[in-house]
C-alpha positions as CSV (number, residue, x, y, z in Angstrom):
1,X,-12.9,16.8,-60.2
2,X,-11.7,20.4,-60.4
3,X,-10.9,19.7,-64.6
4,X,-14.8,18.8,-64.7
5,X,-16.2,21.4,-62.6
6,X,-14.1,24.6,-65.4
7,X,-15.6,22.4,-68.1
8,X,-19.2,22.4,-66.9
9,X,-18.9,26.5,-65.7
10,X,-17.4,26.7,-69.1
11,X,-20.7,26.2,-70.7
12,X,-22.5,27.9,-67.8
13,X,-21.0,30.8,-69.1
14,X,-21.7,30.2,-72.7
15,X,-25.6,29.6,-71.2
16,X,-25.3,32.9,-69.9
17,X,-24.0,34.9,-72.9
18,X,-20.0,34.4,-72.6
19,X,-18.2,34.5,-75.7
20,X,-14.8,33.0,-76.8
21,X,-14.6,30.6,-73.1
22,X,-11.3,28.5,-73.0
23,X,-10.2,26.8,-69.7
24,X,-7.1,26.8,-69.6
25,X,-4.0,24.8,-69.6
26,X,-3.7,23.0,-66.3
27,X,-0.4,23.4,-65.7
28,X,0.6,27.1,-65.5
29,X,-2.6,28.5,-65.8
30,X,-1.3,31.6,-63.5
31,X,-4.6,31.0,-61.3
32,X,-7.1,31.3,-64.0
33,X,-9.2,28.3,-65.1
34,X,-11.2,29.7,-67.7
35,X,-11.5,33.2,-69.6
36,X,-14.1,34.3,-71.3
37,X,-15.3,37.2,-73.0
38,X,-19.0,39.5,-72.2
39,X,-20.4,42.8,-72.9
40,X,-16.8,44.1,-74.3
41,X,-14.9,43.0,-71.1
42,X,-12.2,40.1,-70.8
43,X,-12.9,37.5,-68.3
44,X,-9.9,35.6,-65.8
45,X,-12.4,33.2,-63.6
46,X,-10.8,31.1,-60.8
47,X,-12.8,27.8,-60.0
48,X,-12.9,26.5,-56.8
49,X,-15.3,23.6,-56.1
50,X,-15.0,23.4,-52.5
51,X,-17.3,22.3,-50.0
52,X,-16.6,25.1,-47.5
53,X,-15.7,28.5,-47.8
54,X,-12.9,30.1,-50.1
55,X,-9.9,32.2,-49.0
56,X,-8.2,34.5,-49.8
57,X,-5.9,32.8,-51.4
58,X,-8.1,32.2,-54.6
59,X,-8.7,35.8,-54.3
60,X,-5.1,36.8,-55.1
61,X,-5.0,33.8,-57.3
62,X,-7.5,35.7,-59.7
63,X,-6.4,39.3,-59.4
64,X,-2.5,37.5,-59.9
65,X,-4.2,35.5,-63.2
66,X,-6.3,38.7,-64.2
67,X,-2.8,40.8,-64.6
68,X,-1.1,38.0,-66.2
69,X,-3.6,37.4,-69.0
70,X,-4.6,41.4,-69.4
71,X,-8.0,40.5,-68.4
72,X,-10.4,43.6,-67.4
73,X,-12.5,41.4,-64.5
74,X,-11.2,38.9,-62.2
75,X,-13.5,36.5,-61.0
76,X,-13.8,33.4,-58.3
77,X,-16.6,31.0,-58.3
78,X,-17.5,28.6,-56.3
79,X,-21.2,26.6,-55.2
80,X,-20.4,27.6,-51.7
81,X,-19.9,30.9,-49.7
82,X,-16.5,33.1,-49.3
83,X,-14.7,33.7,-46.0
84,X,-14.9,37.0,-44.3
85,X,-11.0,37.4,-45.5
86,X,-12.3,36.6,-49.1
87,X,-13.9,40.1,-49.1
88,X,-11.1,41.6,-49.6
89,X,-11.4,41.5,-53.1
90,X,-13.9,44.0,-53.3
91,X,-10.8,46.5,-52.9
92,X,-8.9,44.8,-55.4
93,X,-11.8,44.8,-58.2
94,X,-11.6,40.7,-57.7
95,X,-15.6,39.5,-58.1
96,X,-17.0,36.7,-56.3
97,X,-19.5,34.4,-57.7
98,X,-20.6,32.2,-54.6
99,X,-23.4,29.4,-54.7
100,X,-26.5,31.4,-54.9
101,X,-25.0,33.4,-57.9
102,X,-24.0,30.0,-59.5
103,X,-27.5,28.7,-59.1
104,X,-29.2,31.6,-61.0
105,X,-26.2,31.0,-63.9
106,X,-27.5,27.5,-63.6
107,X,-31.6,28.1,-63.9
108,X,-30.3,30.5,-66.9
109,X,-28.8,28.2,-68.5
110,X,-30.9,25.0,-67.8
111,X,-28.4,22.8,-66.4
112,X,-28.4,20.7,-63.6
113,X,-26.0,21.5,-60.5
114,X,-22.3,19.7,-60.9
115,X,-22.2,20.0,-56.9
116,X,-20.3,16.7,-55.8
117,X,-20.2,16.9,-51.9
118,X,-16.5,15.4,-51.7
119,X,-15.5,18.4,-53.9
120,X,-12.0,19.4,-55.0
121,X,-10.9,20.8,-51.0
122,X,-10.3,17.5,-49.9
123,X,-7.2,17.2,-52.5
């Protein structure tokens, strides 16, 4: 499930040096599943455990979340690819963390992949 997959990039992130991670409140969560703290900078990371590509919309969703929380860095990540509209955020500051970034989180941190092929996009 979506809850499952923030938990388990929730300790990814501890893994990989991220301090003070929360996910969030499902409900009104403002787009932002989990933030985290690293190297001085405020984290607002958007999970999307899709099978295919994420939009744009989980884009805006972060930057949106990132505002809302006062977060320096606005994040998606999913263990897929983005869509060509999805690089968009590179103009907005928006980072994404597709599937071969996750897998080096994942080597990092010694965990096994969370991948569920049905993922969250069929919802």
């Amino acid at each position: 499930t979506g809850f499952e997959f923030e938990e388990y990039m929730a300790q990814v992130l501890r893994d990989n040096g991220f301090r003070h991670v929360e996910v969030t409140v499902e409900c009104g969560d403002q787009g932002v599943d989990i933030l985290a703290v690293r190297g001085g900078k405020t984290y607002a990371i958007q999970c999307k455990n899709y099978a295919g590509a994420v939009g744009n919309t989980a884009v805006q969703e972060a930057y949106t979340g990132a505002e809302y929380y006062g977060c320096d860095i606005p994040v998606v990540v999913c263990p897929t690819d983005f869509t060509i509209g999805a690089g968009v955020a590179e103009s907005t500051g928006v980072e994404l963390w597709d599937g071969e970034r996750l897998s080096h989180m994942m080597r990092v941190s010694g965990r096994r992949p969370h991948h569920d092929p049905s993922r969250d996009d069929e919802l």
